[in-house]
C-alpha positions in Angstrom: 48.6 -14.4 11.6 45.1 -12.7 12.2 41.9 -13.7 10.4 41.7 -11.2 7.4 38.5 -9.3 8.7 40.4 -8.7 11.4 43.0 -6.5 9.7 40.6 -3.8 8.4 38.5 -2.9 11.3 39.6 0.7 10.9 37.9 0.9 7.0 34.7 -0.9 8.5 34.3 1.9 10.9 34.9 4.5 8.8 32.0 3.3 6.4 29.7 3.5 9.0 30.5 7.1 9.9 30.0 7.4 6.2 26.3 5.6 6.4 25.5 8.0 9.1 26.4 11.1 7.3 25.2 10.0 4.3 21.5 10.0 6.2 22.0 12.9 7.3 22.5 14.4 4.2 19.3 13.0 3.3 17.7 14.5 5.9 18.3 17.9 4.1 17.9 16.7 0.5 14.1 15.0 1.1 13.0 17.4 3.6 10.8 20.3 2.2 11.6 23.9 2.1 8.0 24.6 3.2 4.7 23.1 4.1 1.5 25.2 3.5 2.7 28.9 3.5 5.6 27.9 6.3 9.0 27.8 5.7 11.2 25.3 7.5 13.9 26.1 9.0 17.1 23.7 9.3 16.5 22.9 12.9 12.6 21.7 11.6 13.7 19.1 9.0 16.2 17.8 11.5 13.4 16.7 14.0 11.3 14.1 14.1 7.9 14.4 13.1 5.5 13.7 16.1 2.0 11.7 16.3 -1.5 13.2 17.0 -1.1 12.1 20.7 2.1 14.4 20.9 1.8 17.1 18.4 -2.1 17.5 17.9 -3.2 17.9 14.0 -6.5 18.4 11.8 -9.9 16.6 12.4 -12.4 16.2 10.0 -16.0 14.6 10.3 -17.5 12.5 7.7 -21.7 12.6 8.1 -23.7 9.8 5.7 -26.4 10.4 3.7 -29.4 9.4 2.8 -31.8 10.3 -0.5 -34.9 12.1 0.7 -38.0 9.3 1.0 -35.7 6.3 0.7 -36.2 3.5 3.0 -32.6 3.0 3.0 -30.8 3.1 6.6 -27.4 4.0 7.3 -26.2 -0.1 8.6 -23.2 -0.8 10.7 -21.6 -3.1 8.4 -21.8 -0.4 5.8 -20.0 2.0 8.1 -17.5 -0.6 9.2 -16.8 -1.1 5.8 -16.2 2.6 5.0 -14.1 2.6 8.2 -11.5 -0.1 7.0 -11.7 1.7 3.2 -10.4 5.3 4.6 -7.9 2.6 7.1 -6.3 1.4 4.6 -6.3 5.1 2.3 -4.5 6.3 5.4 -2.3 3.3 6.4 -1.1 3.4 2.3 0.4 7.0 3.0 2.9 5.0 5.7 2.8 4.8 9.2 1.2 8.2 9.5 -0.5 7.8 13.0 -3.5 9.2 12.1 -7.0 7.8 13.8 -10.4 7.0 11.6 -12.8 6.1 14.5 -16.9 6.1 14.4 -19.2 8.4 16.6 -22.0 7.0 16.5 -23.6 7.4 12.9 -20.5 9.4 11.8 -16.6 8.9 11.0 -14.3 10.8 12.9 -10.9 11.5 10.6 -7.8 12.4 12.3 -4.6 13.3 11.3 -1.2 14.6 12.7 0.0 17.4 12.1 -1.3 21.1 11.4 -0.4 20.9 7.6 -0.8 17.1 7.0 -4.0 17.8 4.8 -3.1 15.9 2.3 -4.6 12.4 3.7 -7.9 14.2 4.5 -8.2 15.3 0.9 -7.7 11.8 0.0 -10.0 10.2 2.3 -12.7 12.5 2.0 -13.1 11.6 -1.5 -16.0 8.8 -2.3 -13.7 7.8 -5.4 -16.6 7.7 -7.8 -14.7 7.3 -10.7 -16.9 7.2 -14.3 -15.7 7.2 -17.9 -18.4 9.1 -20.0 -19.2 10.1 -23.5 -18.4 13.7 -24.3 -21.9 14.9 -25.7 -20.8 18.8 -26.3 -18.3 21.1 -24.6 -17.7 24.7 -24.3 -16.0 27.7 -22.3 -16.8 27.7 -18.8 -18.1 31.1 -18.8 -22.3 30.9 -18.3 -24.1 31.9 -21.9 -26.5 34.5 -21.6 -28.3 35.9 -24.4 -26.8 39.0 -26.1 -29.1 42.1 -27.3 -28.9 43.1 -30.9 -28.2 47.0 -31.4 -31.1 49.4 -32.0 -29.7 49.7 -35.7 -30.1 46.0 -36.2 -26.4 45.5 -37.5 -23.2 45.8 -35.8 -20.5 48.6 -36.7 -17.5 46.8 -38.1 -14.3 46.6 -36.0 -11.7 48.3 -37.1 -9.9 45.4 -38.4 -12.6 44.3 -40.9 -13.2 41.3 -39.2 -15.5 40.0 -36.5 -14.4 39.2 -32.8 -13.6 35.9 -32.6 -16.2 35.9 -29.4 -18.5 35.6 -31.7 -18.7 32.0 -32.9 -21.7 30.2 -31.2 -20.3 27.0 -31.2 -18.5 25.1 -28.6 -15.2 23.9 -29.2 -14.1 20.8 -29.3 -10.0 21.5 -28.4 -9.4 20.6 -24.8 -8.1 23.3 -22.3 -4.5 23.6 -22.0 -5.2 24.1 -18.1 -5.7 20.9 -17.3 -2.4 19.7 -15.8 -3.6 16.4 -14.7 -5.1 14.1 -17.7 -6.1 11.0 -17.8 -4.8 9.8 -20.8 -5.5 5.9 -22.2 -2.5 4.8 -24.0 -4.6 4.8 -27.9 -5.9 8.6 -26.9 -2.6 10.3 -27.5 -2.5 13.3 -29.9 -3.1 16.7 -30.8 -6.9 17.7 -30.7 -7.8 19.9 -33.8 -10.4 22.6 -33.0 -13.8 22.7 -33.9 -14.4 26.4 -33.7 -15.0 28.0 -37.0 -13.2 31.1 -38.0 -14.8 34.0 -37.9 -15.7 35.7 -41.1 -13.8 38.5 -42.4 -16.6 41.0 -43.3 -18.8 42.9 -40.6 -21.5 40.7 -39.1 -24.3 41.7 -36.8 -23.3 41.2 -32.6 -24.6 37.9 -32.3 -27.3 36.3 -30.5 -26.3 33.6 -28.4 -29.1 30.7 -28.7 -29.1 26.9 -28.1 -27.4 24.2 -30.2 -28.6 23.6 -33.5 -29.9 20.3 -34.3 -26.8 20.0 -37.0 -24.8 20.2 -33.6 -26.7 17.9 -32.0 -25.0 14.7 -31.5 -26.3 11.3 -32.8 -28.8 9.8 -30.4 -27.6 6.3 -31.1 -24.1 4.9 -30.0 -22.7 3.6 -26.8 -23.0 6.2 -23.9 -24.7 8.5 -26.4 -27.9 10.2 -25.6 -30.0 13.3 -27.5 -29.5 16.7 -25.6 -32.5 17.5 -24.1 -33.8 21.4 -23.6 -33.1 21.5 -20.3 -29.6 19.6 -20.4 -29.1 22.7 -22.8 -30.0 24.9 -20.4 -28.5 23.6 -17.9 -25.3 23.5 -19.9 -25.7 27.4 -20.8 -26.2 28.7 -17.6 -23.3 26.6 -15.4 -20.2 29.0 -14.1 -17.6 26.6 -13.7 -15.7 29.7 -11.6 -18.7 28.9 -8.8 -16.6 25.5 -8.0 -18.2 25.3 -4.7 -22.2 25.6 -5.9 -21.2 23.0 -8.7 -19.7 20.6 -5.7 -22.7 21.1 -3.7 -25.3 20.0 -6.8 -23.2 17.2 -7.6 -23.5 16.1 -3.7 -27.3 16.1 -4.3 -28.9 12.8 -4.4 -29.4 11.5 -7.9 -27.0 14.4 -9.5 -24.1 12.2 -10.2 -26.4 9.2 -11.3 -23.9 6.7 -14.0 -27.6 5.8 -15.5 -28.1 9.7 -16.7 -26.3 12.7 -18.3 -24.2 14.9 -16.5 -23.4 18.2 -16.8 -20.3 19.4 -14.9 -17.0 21.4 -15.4 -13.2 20.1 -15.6 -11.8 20.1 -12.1 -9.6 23.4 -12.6 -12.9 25.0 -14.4 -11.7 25.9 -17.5 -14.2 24.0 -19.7 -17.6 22.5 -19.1 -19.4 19.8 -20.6 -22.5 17.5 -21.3 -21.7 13.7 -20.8 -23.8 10.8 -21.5 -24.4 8.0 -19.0 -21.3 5.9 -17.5 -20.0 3.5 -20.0 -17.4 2.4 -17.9 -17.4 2.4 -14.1 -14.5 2.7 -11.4 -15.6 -0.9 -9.8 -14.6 -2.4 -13.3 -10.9 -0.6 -12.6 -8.9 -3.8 -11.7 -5.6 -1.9 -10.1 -3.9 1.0 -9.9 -0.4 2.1 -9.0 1.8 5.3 -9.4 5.1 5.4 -11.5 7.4 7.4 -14.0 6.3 8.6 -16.8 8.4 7.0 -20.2 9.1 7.8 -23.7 9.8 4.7 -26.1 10.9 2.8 -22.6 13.1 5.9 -21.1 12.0 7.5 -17.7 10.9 11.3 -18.5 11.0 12.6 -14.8 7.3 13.1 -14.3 4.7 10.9 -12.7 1.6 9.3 -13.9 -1.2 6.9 -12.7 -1.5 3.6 -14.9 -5.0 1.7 -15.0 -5.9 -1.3 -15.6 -9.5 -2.7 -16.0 -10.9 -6.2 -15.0 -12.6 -8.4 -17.5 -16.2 -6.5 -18.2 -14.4 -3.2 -18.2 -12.1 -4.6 -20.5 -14.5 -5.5 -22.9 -17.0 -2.1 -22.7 -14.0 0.6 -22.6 -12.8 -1.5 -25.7 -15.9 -1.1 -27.4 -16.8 2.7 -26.7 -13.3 3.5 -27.6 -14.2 1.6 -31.3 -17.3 3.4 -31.3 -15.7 6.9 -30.6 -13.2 6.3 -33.1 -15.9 5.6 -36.1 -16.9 9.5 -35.4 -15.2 12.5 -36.4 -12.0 13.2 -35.9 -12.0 16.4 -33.6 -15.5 16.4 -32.7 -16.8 16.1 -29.3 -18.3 12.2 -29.8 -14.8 11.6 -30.4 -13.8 12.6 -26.9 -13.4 10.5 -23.6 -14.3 12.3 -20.1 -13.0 10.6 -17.4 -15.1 11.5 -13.9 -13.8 11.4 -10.5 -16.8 12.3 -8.3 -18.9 14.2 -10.8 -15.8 16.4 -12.2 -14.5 16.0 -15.5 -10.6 15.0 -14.8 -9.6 14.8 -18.6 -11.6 14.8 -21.8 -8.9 13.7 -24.3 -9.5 12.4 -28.3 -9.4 9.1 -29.2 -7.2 8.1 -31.7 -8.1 4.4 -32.0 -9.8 1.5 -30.2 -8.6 0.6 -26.8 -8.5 -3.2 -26.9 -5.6 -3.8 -24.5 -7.9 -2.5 -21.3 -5.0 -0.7 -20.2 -4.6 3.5 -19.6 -2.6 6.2 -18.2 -3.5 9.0 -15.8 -0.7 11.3 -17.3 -0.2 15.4 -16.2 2.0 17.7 -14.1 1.8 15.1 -11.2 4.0 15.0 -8.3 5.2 11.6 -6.8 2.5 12.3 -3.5 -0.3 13.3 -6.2 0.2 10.3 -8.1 0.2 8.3 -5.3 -2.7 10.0 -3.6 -5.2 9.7 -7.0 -4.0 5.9 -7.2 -4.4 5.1 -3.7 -8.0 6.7 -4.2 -8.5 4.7 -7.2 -7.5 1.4 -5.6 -8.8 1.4 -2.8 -12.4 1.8 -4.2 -15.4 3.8 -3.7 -17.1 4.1 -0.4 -20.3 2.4 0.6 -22.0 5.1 1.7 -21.9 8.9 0.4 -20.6 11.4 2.5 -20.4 14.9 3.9 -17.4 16.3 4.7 -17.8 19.0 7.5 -15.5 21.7 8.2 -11.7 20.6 9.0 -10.9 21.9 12.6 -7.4 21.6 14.7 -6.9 19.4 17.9 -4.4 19.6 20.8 -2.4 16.8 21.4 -4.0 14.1 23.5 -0.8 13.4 25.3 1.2 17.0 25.3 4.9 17.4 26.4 4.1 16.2 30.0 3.7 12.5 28.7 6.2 12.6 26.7 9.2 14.1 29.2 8.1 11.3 31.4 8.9 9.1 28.4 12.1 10.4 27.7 13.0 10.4 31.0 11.8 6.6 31.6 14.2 6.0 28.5 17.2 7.6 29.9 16.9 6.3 33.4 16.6 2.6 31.8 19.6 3.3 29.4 21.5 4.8 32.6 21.0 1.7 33.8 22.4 -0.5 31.5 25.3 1.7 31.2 26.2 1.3 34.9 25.6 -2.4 35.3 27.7 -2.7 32.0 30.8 -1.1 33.3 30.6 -2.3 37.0 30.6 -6.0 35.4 32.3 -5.4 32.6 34.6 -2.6 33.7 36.8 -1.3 30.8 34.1 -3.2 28.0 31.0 -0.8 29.4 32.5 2.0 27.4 32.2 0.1 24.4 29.1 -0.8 25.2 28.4 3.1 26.3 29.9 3.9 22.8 27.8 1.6 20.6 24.7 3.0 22.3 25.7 6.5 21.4 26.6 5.3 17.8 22.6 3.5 17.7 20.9 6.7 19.1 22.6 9.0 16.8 21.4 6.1 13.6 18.6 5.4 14.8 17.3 9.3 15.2 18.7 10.4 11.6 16.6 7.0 10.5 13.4 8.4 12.5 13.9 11.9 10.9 15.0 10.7 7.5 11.6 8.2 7.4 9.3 10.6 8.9 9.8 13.1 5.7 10.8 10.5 3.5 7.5 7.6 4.2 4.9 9.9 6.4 6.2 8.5 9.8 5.3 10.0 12.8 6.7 9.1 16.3 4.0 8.9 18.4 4.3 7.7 22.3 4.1 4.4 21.4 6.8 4.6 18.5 8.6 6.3 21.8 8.3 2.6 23.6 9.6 1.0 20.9 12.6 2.8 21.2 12.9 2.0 25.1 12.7 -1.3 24.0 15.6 -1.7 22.0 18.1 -0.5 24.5 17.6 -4.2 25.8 17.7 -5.9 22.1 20.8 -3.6 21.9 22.7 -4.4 25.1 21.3 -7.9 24.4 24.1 -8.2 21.9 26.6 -6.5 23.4 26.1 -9.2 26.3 26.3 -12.4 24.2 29.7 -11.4 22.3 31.5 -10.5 25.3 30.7 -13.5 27.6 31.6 -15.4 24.3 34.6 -13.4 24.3 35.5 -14.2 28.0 34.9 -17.7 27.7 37.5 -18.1 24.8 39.9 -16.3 27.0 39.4 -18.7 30.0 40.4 -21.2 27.6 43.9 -20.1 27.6 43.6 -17.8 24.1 45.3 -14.6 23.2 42.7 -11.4 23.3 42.8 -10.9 19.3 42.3 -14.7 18.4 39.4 -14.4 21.5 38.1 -11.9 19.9 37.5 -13.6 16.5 36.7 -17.0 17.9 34.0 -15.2 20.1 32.5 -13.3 17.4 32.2 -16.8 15.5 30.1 -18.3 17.8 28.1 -14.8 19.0 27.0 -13.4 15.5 24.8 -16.4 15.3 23.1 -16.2 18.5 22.9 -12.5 18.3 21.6 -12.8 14.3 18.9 -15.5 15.2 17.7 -13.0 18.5 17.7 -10.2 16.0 15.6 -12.5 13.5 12.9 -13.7 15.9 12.5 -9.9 17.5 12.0 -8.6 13.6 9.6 -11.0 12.9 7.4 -10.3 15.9 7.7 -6.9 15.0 6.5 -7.2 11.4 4.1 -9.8 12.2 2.5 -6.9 14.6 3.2 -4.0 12.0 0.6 -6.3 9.5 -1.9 -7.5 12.1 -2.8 -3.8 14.0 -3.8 -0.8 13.6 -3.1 3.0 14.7 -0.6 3.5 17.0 0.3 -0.1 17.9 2.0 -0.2 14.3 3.9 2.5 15.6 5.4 0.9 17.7 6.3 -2.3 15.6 7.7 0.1 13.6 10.5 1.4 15.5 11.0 -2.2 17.0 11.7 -3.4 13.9 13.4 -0.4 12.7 15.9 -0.4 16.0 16.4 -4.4 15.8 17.9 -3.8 12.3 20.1 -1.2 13.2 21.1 -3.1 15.9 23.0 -5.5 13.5 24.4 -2.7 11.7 26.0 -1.5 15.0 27.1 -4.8 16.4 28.6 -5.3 13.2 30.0 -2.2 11.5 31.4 -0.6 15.2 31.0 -3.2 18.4 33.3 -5.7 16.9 35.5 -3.7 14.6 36.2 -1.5 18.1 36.8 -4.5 20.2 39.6 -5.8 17.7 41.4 -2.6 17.5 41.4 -2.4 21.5 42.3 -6.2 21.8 45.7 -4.9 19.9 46.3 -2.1 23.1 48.2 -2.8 25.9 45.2 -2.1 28.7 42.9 -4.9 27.2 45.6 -7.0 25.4 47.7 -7.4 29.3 44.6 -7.5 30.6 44.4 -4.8 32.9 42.4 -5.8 36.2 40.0 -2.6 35.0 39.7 -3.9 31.4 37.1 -7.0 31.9 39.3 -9.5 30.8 41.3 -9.9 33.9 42.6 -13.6 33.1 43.1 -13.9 36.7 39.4 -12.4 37.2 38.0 -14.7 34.7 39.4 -18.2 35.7 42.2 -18.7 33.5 45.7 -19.8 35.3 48.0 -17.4 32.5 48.7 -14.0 33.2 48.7 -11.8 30.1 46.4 -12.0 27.1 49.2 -11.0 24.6 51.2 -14.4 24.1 49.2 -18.4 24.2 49.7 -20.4 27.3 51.6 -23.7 26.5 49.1 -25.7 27.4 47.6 -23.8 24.2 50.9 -24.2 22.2 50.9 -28.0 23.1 47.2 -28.4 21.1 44.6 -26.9 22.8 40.8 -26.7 21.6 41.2 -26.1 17.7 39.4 -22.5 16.7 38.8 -20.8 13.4 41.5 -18.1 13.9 45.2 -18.5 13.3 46.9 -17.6 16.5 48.7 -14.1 16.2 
């Protein structure tokens, strides 16, 4: 009686049809419906997404700066050390194939792809990340003084009752548009608001002036400092609409200083703000990392950024949080801005000291956004500040030429293996033909599936990788069939070959697989660029490789050993005994000699 693997091969093939529909079907549940303004169409998501040297994509130059009068000079340590920050920003997107390179005095940012902007956005950022006092807050509409009417009084509204426009001071609720907050896990609640209502009878229009000094906050406390006349000013006249003026400022040398006040807006400029000086600093965030977000231990759906800080910020967000919490509920000195280069991300309450040193970027994230801000956030602030010119496309470096004469190198090495497979192995070359088909169809629903799934873009060197493992593939199609035909020179039937043989090959062929994998991961950690690339699909391909050999080379070559043709061996078949060295004549029944105690094997004769 046959070994009992050897009595389903039929199931084990038809979970690996399974496997490879099932990636397919991935394929059109991960892929987008559109990038940018674009909408894909299904032949799109079922291609694989191409390199910079193939496709072309987006460039964008990164130009240091230097403060006005400072003796400072832009070093090539510093800008090496910039380089390998934005690397490893890139690399943490997956193997994305994008290029970070410096020209001279600048960095040179590439990425694939015409709507791939993500990864610029993230690199571009210098990460300055600064928690700050909340000193006052208001609407981010500029205040300009308002003209009292000849009369000197105001008519009354029709309702009895001033506008509620009126009230000269800032409140102190946070805007309901900010969908991204940063919120530490003691800052949780509902912010009451400061505004006072307005009173019922007829008032005079108002004249708006500056703060009060009853609205002035407390000159002494941690990150606390008196609002000067010109932070006032400052503060009345900033449109947080003019997003663009307000980015240029803060890019001014000195404007973002964590030794001074700020003023700024929130990053979707709803509110604006006057912060003290940094009381905690993004260098004193110890990690980083993007997950879901939970109630009372139960996954909620959305994504958030959790923080952590290292021993110093530990100890100083614990005691501005005590600090905060000793004011007034619902007043601005009660309120937490966390800064990501100069704009306020989230300015929530606190509701009790943080002790713990732990906090939660919490909002309307997606899974890339989350990742994007911690990857920022981890990966730490550049050296050197930056300008970001203008993004600008680029053509491929390679184009279509270089890649037909790819392809076509492919095919013409995998026509080869197919013909020296079935001139040597005659009738076995077509399962050799078959298993080939059955890789290239895995392994490009893998390639497709990764690229939208992980950022991984084939590039021309990914392309070699997958020349490549036509060999590591044939490679074990080789080693279980002269396996095979040396168990039937020893006088064995074709199905107990066929299980003896696979015995003794699956180790060889899993100890190949293991030392090719490791060569290919050991490259994927130590390089760069493109040459990760290709360590990628090497690896990629030696893995499926063992899914093949197992799940559809050996399965097929036990249902054919059951078939007259291979099981009589045919003279066409590759196994013809007579062929192969072996005195008995068919494959179906055991020779005496192996009836009479022949070489002992693992397999029960059939």
């Amino acid at each position: 009686m046959a070994t009992p693997n050897a009595t389903r091969p039929g199931r084990i093939i038809a979970a690996l049809l399974v496997l490879i529909a099932l990636v397919f079907a991935l394929i059109y549940v991960t892929a987008p419906d559109h990038i940018g303004k674009d909408k894909l169409s299904l032949s799109t998501k079922y291609k694989p997404r191409l390199g910079l040297d193939l496709e072309g994509g987006t460039s964008v130059i990164l130009t240091p700066r230097v403060a006005k009068g400072s003796q400072a000079k832009i070093s090539k340590d510093a800008l090496n050390q910039a380089v390998s920050i934005i690397r490893s920003r890139v690399d943490s997107f997956g193997v994305a194939e994008a290029e970070v390179a410096t020209a001279g005095k600048n960095i040179v940012i590439s990425v694939p792809g015409k709507q791939d902007k993500n990864i610029l956005e993230t690199v571009k950022q210098t990460a300055q990340l600064r928690f700050r006092r909340v000193l006052l807050s208001g609407s981010s509409a500029p205040e300009t003084p308002v003209t009292p009417s000849p009369s000197g009084s105001a008519s009354p509204s029709p309702s009895g009752s001033a506008s509620s426009s009126s009230s000269p001071t800032p409140s102190g609720t946070k805007s309901t548009k900010n969908q991204n907050g940063v919120i530490p896990r003691a800052l949780r609640g509902t912010t009451t608001s400061s505004t006072p209502s307005a009173s019922a009878s007829a008032t005079p229009t108002p004249t708006i002036t500056p703060t009060t000094p009853a609205q002035t906050p407390a000159s002494s406390g941690i990150g606390v400092v008196p609002i000067t006349p010109a932070l006032q000013a400052e503060f009345n006249a900033l449109d947080c609409s003019k997003r663009s003026q307000l980015q240029t400022a803060l890019h001014k040398v000195g404007a973002d200083s964590p030794k001074k006040p700020l003023v700024t807006c929130e990053t979707d400029g709803s509110a604006k703000y006057i912060l003290g000086p940094a009381v905690v600093l993004g260098t004193e965030v110890k990690s980083a990392s993007a997950g879901l977000t939970s109630n009372n231990g139960v996954a909620t759906g959305g994504w958030q950024v959790n923080l952590s800080f290292n021993g110093s910020g530990k100890k100083k967000f614990g005691e501005a949080t005590k600090d905060m919490f000793a004011q007034t509920a619902g007043s601005d000195l009660n309120r937490f801005a966390i800064v990501l280069d100069g704009l306020v991300v989230s300015a929530p309450q606190t509701n009790g000291a943080i002790l713990t040193g732990t906090a939660e970027i919490t909002g309307s994230f997606t899974q890339a956004e989350a990742t994007s801000l911690a990857n920022v956030l981890k990966y730490g602030a550049l050296p050197l500040t930056f300008d970001a010119g203008d993004v600008q496309q680029i053509s491929a470096t390679l184009g279509s030429d270089q890649l037909r004469a790819g392809l076509i190198a492919g095919g013409i090495g995998l026509l080869l293996v197919i013909l020296y497979s079935l001139l040597y192995y005659r009738g076995l070359g077509f399962v050799t033909v078959a298993s080939l088909c059955v890789s290239a169809v895995l392994t490009y629903g893998m390639v497709v599936l990764l690229g939208w799934q992980l950022g991984f873009r084939l590039s021309l060197a990914g392309v070699a990788g997958l020349i490549v493992a036509i060999g590591i593939t044939a490679d074990s199609f080789i080693v279980f069939f002269e396996r095979l035909r040396d168990e039937v020179r020893e006088g064995r039937t074709l199905r107990v070959a066929v299980e003896n043989g696979w015995v003794r090959a699956r180790r060889t062929i899993l100890a190949a697989d293991f030392v090719s994998f490791l060569a290919a991961v050991i490259l994927y950690v130590l390089s760069a660029g493109s040459v990760r690339g290709f360590a990628f699909t090497l690896g990629l391909t030696t893995l499926i490789d063992i899914v093949v050999v197992f799940m559809f080379t050996k399965p097929m070559l036990t249902l054919l050993a059951r078939t007259e043709f291979f099981g009589q061996g045919h003279r066409f078949s590759g196994l013809d005994p007579e062929r192969l060295g072996s005195t008995r004549r068919t494959l179906l029944t055991p020779t005496p000699r192996s009836r009479r105690g022949g070489p002992t094997s693992p397999a029960t004769e059939a």
